[in-house]
N, CA and C of each residue as an Amber inpcrd file, in Angstrom:
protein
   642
  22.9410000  12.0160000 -15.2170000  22.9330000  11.4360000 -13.8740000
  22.0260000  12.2600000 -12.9590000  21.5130000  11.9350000 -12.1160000
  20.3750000  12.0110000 -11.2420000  20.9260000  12.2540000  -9.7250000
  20.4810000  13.1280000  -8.7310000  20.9260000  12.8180000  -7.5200000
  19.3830000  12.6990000  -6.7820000  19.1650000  11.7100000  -6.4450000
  18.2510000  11.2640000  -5.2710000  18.0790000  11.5020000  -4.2280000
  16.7670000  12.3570000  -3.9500000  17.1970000  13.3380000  -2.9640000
  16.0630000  12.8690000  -1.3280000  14.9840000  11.9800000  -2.5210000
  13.5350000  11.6690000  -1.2940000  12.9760000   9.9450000  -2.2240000
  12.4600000   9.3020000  -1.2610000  11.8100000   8.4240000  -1.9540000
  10.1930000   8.3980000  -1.0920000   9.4960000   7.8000000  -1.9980000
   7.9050000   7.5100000  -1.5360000   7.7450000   6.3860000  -1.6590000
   6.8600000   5.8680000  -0.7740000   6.4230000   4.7760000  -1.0390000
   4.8980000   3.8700000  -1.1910000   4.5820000   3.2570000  -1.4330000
   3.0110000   2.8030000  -1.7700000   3.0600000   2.0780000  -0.2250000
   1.6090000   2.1020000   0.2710000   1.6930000   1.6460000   1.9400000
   1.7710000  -0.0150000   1.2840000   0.2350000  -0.5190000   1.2860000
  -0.0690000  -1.7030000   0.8830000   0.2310000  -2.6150000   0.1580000
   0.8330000  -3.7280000   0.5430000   1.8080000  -4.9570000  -0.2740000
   3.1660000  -4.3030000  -0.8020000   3.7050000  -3.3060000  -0.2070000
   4.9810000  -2.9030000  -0.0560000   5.6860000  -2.3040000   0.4620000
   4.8460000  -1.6260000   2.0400000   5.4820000  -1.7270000   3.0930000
   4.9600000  -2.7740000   4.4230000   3.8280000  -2.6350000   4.2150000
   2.6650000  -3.5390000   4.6420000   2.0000000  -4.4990000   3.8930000
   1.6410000  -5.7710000   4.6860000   0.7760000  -6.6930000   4.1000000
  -0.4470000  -6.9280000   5.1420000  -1.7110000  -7.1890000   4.5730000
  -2.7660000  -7.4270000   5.2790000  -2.5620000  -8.3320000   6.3570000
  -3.6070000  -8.6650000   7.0240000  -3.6090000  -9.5860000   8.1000000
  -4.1620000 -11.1590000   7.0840000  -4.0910000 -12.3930000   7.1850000
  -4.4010000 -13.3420000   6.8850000  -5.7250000 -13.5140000   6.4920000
  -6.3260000 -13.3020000   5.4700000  -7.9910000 -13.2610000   4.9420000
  -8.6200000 -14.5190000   5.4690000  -7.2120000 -15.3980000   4.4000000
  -7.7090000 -16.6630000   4.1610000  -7.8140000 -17.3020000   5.8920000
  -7.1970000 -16.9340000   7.0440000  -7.2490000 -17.6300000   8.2790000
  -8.6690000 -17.1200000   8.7020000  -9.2300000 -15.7750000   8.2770000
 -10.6480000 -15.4650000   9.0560000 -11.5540000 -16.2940000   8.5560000
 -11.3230000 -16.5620000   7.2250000 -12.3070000 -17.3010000   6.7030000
 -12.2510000 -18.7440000   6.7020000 -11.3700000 -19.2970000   7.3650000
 -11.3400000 -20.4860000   7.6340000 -11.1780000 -20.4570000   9.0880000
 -11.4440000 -19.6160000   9.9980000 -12.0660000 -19.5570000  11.3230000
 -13.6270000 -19.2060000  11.2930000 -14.0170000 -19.1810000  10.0750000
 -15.3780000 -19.0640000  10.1700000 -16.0430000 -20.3060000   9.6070000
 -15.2160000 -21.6370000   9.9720000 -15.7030000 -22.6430000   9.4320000
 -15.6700000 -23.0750000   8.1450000 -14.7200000 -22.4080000   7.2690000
 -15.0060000 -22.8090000   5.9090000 -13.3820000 -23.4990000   5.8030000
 -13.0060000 -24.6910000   4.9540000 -12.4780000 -25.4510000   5.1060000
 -10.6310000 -25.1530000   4.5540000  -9.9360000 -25.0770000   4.9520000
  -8.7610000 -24.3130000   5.0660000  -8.4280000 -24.2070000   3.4510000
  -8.4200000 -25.0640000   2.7750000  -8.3240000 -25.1290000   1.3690000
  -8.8790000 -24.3020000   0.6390000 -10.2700000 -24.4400000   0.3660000
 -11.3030000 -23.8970000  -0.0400000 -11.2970000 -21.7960000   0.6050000
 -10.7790000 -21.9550000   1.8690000 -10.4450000 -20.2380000   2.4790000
  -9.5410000 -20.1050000   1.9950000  -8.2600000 -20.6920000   1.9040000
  -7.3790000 -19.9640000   0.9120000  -7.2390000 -19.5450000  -0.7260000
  -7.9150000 -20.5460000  -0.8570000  -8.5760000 -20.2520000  -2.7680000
  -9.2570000 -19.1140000  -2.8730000 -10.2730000 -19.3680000  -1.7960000
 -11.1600000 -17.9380000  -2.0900000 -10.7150000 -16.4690000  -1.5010000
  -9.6700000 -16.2940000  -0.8470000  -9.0230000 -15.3200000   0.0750000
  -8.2820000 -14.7070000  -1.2480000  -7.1050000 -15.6570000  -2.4020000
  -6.2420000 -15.5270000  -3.2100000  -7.2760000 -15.0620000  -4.4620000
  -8.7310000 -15.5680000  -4.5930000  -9.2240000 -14.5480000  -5.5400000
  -9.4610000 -13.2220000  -5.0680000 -10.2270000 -13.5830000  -4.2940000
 -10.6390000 -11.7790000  -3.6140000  -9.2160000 -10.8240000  -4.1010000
  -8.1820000 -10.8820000  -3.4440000  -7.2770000 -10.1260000  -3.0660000
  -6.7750000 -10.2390000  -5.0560000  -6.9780000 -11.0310000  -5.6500000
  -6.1760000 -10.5050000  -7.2120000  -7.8390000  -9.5430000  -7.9980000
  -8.7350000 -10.4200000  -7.6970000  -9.4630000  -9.2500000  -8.1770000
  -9.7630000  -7.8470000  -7.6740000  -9.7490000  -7.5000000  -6.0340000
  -8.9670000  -6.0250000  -6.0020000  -8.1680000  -5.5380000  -6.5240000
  -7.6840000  -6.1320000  -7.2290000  -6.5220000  -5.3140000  -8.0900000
  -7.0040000  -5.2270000  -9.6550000  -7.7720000  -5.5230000  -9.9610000
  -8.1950000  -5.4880000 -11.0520000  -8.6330000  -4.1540000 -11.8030000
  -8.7010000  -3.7910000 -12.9380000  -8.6730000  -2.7270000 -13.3980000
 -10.5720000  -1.9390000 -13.4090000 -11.3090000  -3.3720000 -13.1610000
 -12.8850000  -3.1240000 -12.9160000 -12.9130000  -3.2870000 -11.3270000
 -12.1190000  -3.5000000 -10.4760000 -12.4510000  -3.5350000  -8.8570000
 -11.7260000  -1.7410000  -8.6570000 -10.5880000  -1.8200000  -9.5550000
 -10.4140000  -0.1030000  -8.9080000 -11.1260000   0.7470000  -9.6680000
 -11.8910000   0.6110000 -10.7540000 -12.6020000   1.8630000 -11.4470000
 -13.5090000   2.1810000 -10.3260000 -14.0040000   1.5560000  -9.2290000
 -15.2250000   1.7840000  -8.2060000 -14.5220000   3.1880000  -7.2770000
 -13.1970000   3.5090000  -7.3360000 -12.7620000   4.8720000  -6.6040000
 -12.8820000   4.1130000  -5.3890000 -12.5290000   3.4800000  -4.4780000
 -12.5500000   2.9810000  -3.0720000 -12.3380000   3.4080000  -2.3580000
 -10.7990000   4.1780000  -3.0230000 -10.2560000   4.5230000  -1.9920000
 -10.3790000   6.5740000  -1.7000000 -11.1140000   6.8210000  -2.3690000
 -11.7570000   8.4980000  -2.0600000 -12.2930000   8.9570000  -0.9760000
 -12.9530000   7.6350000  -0.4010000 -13.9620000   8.5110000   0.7250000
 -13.8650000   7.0450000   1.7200000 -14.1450000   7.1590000   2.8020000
 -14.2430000   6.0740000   4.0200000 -15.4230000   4.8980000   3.6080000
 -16.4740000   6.1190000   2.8950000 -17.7380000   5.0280000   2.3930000
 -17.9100000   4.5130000   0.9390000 -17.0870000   4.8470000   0.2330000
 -16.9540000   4.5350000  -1.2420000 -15.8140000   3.4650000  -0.6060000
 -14.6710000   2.9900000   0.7550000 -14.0640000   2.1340000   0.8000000
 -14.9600000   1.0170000   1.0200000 -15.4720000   1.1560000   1.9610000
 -16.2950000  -0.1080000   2.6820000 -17.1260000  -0.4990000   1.6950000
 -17.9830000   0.5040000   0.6080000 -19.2220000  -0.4490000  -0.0770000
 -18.2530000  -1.0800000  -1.0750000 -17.2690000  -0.6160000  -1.5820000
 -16.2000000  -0.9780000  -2.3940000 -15.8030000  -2.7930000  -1.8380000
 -15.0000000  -2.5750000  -0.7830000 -14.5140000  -3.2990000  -0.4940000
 -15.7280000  -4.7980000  -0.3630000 -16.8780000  -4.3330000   0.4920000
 -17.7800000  -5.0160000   0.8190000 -18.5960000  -5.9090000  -0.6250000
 -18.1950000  -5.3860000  -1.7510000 -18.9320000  -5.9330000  -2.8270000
 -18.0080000  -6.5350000  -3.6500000 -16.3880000  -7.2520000  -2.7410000
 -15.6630000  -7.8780000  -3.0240000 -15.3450000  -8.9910000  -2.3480000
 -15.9610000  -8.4580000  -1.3390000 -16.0350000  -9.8970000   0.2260000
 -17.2690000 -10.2650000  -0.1110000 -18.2570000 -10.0500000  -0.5340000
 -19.7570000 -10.7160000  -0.9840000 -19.5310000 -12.1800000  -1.4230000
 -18.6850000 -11.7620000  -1.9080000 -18.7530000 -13.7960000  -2.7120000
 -18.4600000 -15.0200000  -1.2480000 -17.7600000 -13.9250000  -0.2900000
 -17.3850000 -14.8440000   1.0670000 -18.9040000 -15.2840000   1.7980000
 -19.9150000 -14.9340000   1.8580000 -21.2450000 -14.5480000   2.2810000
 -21.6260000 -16.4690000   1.7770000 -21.4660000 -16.3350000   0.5440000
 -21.8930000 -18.1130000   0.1750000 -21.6780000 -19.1850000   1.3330000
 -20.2450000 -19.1220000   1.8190000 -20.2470000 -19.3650000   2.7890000
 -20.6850000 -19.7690000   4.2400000 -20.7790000 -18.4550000   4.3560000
 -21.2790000 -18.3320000   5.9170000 -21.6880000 -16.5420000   5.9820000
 -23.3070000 -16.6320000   6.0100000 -24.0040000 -14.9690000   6.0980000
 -23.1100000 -13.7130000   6.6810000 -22.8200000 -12.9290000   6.1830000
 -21.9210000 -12.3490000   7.5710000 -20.3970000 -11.8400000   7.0950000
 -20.2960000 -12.8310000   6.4090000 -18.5210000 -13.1640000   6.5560000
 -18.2060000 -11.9840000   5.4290000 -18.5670000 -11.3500000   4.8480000
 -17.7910000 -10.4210000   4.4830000 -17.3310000  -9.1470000   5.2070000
 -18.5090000  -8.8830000   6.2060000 -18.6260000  -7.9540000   7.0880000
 -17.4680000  -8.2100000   8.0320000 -16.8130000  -9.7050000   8.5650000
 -16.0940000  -9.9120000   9.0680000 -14.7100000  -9.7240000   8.5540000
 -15.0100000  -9.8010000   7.7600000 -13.7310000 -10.0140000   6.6840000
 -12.9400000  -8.5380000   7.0090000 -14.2790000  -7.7260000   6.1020000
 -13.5250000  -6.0340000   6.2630000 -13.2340000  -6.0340000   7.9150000
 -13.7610000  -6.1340000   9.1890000 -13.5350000  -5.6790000  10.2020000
 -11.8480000  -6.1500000  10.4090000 -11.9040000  -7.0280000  10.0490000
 -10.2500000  -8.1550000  10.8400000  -9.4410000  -7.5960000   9.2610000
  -9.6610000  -7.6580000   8.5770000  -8.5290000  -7.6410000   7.1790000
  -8.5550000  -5.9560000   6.6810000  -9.4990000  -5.0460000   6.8540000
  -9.3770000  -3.8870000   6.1770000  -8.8370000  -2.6930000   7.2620000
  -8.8390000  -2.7600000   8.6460000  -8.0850000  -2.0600000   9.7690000
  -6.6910000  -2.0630000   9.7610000  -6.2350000  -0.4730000   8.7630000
  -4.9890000  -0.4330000   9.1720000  -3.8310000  -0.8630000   9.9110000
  -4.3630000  -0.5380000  11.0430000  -3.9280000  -0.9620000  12.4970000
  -3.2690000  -2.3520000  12.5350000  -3.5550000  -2.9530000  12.0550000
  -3.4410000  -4.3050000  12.0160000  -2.7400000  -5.2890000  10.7490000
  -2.4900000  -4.1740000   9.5620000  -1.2020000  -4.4430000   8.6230000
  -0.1710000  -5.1260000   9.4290000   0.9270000  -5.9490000   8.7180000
   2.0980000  -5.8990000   9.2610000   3.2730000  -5.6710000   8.3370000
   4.2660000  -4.9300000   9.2500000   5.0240000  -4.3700000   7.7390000
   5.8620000  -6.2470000   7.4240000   6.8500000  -5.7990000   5.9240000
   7.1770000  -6.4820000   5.9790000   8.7420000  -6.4850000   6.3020000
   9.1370000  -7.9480000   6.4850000   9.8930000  -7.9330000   7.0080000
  12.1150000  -7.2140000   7.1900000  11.6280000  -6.6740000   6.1400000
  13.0680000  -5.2520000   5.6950000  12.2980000  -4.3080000   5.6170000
  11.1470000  -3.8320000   5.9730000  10.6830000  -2.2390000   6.1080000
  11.6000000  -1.3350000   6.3380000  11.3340000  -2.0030000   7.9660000
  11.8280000  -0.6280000   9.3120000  13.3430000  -0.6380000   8.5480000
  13.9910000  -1.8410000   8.4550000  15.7580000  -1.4350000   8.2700000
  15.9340000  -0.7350000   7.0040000  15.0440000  -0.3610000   5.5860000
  15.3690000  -0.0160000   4.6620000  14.6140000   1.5620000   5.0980000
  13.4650000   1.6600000   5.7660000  13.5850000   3.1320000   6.0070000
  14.5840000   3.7730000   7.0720000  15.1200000   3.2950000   7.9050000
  16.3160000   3.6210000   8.6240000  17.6990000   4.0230000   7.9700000
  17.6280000   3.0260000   7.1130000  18.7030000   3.1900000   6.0650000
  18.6490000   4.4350000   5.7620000  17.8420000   4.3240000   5.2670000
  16.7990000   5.8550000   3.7620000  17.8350000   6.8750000   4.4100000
  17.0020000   6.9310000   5.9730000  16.9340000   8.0300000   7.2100000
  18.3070000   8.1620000   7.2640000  19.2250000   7.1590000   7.9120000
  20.5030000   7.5450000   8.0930000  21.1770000   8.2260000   6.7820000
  20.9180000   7.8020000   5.6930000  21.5920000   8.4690000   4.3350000
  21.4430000   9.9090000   3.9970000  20.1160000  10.2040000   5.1420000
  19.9770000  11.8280000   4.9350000  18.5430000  11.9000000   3.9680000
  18.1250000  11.2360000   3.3810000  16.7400000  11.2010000   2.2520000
  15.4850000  11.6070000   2.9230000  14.8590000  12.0640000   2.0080000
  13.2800000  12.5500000   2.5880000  12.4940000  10.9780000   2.2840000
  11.7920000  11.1930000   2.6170000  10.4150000   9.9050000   2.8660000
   9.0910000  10.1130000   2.7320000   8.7510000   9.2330000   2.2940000
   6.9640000  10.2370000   2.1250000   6.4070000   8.6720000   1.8680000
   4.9400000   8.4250000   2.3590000   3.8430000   7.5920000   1.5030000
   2.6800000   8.3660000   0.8600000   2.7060000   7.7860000  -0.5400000
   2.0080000   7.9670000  -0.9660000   0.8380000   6.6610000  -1.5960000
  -0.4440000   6.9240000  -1.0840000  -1.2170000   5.5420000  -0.6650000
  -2.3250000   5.8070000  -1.8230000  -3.5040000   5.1470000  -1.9910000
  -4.5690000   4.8890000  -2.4440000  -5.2710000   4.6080000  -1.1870000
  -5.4610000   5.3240000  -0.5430000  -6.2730000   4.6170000   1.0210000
  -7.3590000   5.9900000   1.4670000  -8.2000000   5.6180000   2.2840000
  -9.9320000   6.0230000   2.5010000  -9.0130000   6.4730000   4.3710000
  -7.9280000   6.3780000   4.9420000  -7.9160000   6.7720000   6.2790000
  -6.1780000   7.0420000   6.1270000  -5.9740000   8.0450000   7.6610000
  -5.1140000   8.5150000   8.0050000  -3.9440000   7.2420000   8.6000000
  -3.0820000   7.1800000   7.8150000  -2.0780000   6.2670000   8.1640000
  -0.7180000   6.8550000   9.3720000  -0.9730000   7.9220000   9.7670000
  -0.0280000   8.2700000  10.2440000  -0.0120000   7.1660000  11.8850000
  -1.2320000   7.0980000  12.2120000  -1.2270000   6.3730000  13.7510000
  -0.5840000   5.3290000  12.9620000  -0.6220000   4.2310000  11.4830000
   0.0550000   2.9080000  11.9180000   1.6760000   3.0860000  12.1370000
   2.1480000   4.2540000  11.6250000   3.6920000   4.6540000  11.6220000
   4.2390000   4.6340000  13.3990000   3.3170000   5.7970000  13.8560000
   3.2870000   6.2780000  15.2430000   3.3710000   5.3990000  16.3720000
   2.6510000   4.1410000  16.2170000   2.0840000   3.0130000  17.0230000
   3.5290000   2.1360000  16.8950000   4.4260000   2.5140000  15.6090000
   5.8120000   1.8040000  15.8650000   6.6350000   2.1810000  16.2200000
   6.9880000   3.1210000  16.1530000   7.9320000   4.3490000  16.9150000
   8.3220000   4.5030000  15.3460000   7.9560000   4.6350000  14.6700000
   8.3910000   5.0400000  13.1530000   7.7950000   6.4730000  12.6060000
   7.4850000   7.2830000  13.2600000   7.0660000   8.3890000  13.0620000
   8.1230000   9.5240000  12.5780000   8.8560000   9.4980000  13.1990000
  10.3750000   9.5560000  12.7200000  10.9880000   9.4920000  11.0620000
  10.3770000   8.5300000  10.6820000  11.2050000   7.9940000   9.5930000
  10.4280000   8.7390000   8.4520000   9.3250000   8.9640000   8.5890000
   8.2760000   9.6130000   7.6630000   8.1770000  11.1380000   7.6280000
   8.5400000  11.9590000   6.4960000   8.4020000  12.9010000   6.3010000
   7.3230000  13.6870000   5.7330000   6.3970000  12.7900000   5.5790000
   5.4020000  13.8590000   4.4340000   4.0750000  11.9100000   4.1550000
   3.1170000  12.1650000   4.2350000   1.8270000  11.4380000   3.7790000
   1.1680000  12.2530000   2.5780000   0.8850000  11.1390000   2.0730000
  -0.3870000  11.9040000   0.4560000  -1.0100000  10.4720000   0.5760000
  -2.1400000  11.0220000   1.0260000  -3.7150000  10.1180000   1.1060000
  -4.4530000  10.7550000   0.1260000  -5.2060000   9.4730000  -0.9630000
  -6.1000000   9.7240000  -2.3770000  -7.6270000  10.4970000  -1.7130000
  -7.7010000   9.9950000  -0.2750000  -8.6550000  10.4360000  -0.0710000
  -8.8390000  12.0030000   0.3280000  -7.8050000  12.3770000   1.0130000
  -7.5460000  13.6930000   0.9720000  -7.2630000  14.2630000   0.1280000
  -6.8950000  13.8760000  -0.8890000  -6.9440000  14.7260000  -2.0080000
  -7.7560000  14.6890000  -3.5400000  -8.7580000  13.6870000  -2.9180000
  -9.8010000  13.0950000  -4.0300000  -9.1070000  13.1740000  -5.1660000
  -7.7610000  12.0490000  -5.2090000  -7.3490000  12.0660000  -6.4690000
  -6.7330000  10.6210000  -5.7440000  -7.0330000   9.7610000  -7.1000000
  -6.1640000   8.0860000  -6.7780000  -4.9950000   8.2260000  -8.1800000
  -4.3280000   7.6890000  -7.3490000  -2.9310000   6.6220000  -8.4600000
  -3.8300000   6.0370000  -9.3460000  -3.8190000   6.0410000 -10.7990000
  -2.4580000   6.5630000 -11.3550000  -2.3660000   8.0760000 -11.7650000
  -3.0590000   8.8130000 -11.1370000  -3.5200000  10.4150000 -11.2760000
  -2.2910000  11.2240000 -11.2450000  -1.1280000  11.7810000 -12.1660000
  -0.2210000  11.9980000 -12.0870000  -0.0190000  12.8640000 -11.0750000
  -1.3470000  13.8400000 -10.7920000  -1.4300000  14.7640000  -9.4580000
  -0.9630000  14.5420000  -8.2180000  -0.9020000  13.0600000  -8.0310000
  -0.9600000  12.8550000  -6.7780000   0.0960000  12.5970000  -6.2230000
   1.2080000  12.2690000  -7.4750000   2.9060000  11.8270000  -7.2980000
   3.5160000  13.6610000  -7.2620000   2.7850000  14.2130000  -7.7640000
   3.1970000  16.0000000  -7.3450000   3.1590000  15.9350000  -5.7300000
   1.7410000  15.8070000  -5.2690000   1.5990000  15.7970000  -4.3890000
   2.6930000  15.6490000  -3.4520000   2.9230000  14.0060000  -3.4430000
   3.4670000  13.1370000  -2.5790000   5.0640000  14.2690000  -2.6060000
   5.5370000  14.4090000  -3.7150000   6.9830000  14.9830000  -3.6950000
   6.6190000  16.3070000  -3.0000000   5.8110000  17.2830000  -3.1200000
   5.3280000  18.4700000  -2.4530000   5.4040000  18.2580000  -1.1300000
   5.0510000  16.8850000  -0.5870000   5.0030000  16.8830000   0.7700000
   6.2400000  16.7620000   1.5030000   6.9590000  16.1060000   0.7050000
   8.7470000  15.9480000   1.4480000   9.4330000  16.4320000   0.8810000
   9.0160000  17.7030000  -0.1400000   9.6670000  18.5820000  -0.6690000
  10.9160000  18.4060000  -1.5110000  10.8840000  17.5600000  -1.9960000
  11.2880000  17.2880000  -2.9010000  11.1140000  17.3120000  -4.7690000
  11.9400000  17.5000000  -5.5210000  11.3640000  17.8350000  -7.1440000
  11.1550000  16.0820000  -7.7150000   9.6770000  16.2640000  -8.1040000
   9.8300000  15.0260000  -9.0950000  11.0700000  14.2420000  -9.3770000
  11.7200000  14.7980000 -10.3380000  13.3670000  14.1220000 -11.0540000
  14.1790000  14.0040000 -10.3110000  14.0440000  14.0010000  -8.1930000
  14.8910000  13.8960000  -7.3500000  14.4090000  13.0450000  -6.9560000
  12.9160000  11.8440000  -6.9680000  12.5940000  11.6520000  -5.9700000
  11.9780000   9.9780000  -6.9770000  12.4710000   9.2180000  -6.1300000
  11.8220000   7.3190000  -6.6940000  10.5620000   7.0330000  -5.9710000
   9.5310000   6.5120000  -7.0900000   8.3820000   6.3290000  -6.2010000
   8.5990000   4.4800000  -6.1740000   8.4190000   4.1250000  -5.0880000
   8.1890000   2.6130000  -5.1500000   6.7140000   2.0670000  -4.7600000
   6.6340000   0.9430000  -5.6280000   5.2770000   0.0410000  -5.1440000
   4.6690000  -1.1360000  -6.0430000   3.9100000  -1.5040000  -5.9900000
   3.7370000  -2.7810000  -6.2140000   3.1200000  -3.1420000  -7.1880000
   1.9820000  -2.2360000  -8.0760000   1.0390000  -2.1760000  -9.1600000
   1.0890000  -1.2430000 -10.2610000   0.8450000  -1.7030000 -10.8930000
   0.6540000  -0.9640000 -12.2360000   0.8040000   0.6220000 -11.7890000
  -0.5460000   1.5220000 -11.3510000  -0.6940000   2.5390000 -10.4630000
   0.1890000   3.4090000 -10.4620000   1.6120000   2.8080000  -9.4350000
   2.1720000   3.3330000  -9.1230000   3.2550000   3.7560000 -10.2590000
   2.7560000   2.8410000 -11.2620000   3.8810000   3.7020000 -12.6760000
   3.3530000   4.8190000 -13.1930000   2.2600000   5.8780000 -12.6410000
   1.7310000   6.9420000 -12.7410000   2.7800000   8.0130000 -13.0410000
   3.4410000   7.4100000 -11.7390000   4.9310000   8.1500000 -11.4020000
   5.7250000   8.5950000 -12.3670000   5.9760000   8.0040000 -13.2280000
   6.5770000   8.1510000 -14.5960000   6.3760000   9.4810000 -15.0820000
   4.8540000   9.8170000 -15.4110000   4.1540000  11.0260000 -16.1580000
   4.8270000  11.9020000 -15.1450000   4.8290000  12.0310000 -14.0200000
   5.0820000  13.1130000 -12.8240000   6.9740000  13.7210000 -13.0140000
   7.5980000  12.7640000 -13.7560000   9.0970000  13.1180000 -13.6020000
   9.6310000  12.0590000 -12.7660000   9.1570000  11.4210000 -12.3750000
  10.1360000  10.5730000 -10.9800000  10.7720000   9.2110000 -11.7480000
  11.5640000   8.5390000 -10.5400000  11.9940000   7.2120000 -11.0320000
  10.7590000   6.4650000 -10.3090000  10.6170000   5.3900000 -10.6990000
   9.6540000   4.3130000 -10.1930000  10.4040000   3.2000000 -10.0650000
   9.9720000   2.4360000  -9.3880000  10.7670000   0.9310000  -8.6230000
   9.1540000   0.3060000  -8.3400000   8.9390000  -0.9260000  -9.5110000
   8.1800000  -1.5230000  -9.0220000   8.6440000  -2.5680000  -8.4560000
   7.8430000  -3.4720000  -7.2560000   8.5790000  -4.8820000  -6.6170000
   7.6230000  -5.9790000  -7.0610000   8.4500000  -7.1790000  -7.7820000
   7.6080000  -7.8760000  -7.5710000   7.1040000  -8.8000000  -6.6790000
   5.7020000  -9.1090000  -6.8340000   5.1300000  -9.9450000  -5.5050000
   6.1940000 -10.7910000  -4.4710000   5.4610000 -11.2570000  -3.5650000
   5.7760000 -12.0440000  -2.7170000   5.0220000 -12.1750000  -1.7220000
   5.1290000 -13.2850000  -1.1650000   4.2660000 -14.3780000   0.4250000
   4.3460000 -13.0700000   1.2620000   3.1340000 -13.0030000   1.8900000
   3.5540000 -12.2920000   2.7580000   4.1940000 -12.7910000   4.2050000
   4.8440000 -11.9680000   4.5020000   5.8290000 -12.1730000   5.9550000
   7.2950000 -12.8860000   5.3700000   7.2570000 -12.5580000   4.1100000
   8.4970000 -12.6590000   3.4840000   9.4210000 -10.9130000   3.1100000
  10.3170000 -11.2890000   3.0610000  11.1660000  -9.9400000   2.7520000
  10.7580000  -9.5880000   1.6430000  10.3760000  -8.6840000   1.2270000
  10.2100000  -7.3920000   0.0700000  10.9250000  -7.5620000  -0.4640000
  11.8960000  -6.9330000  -0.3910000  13.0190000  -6.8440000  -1.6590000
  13.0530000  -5.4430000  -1.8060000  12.7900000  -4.3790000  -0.1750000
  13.0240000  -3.2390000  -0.5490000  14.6820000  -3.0790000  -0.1840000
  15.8100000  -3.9170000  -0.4270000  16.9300000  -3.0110000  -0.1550000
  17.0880000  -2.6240000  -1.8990000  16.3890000  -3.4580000  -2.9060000
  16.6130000  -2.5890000  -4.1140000  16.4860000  -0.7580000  -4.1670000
  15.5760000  -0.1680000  -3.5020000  15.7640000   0.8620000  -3.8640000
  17.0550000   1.5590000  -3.2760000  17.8600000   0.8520000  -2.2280000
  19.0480000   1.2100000  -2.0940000  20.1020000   1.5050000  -2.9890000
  20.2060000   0.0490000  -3.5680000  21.1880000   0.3260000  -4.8490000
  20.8520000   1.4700000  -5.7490000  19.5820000   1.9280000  -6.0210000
  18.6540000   2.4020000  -6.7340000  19.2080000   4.1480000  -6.2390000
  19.2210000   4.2790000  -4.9250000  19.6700000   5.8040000  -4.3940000
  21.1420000   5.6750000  -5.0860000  21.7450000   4.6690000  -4.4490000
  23.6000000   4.5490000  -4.7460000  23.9800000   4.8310000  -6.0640000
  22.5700000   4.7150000  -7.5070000  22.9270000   4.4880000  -8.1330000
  22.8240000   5.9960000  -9.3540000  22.0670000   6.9760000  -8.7100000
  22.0320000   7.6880000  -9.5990000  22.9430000   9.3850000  -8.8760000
């Protein structure tokens, strides 16, 4: 038996979801159907095992040419539109969590647990926490770019537990991709979630049961 002492979490598509691709691109005139088809490829081939070998998320400019040579296909379109794309869809700032975030890290918080994200991301996430009054709830950040190391780099789940001080075999990493089963090699528990719409509930009170349970 296990006592659970901190959990981490992956920012993107599992505490946060982007802003609407498919609405920029069908505010750029392209026909609502046709923007959502092409919004739902983009976003599965970022995830692809040849869209993340490009390291994106290491440096601010390995994000953007990264990202930018995934919005290219939007360009057929209408000239431009990828450039638009990253401005409105790739700004932190402008994630929205989803909708059991805040109450499952409150939870966490009231239970006494450490907290940490640990991201694949090119910028400092602490302002999107701060900007909610959730600054609080977060104990510790591990950014790939600060540490020029990405998920599934077992280094980086050290990291993340180093930061909220916590031991590996105390601490559940949750998130959404493959990646994040890195975690495994590191000692930890992992909780992957599966998908969902965004502005739908997560399904993070699982890692609740998940604390209750070891």
């Amino acid at each position: 038996m296990r006592t659970i002492k901190g959990v981490c979490f992956d920012f993107g598509d599992t505490l946060f979801h982007s802003p609407d691709g498919a609405a920029v691109i069908a505010e750029a005139g392209v026909a609502p159907q046709v923007a959502q088809a092409l919004w739902e490829k983009i976003w599965r081939e970022s995830k692809t095992p040849e869209a993340l070998a490009v390291q994106r998320d290491l440096s601010p400019e390995a994000h953007r040419s990264g990202w930018l040579g995934l919005f290219a296909q939007a360009d057929v379109h209408r000239p431009g539109l990828s450039t638009l794309l990253y401005e409105h869809v790739m700004d932190h700032t402008k994630w929205l969590p989803y909708p059991d975030t805040e109450r499952v890290l409150r939870e966490l918080r009231r239970r006494g647990l450490r907290i940490g994200v640990v991201s694949n991301v090119a910028e400092d996430l602490r302002p999107v926490f701060v900007a909610r009054g959730w600054a609080d709830l977060i104990d510790g950040y591990t950014h790939s770019y600060e540490h020029r190391i990405e998920k599934p780099d077992v280094r980086i789940f050290l990291a993340a537990c180093k930061a909220i001080g916590t031991a590996p075999g105390e601490t559940v990493v949750v998130g959404d991709h493959a990646v994040d089963g890195g975690a495994v090699a590191a000692g930890c528990v992992v909780l992957l979630l599966p998908r969902v719409e965004p502005g739908q509930p997560r399904g993070l009170e699982r890692v609740l049961g998940l604390v209750g349970g070891f």
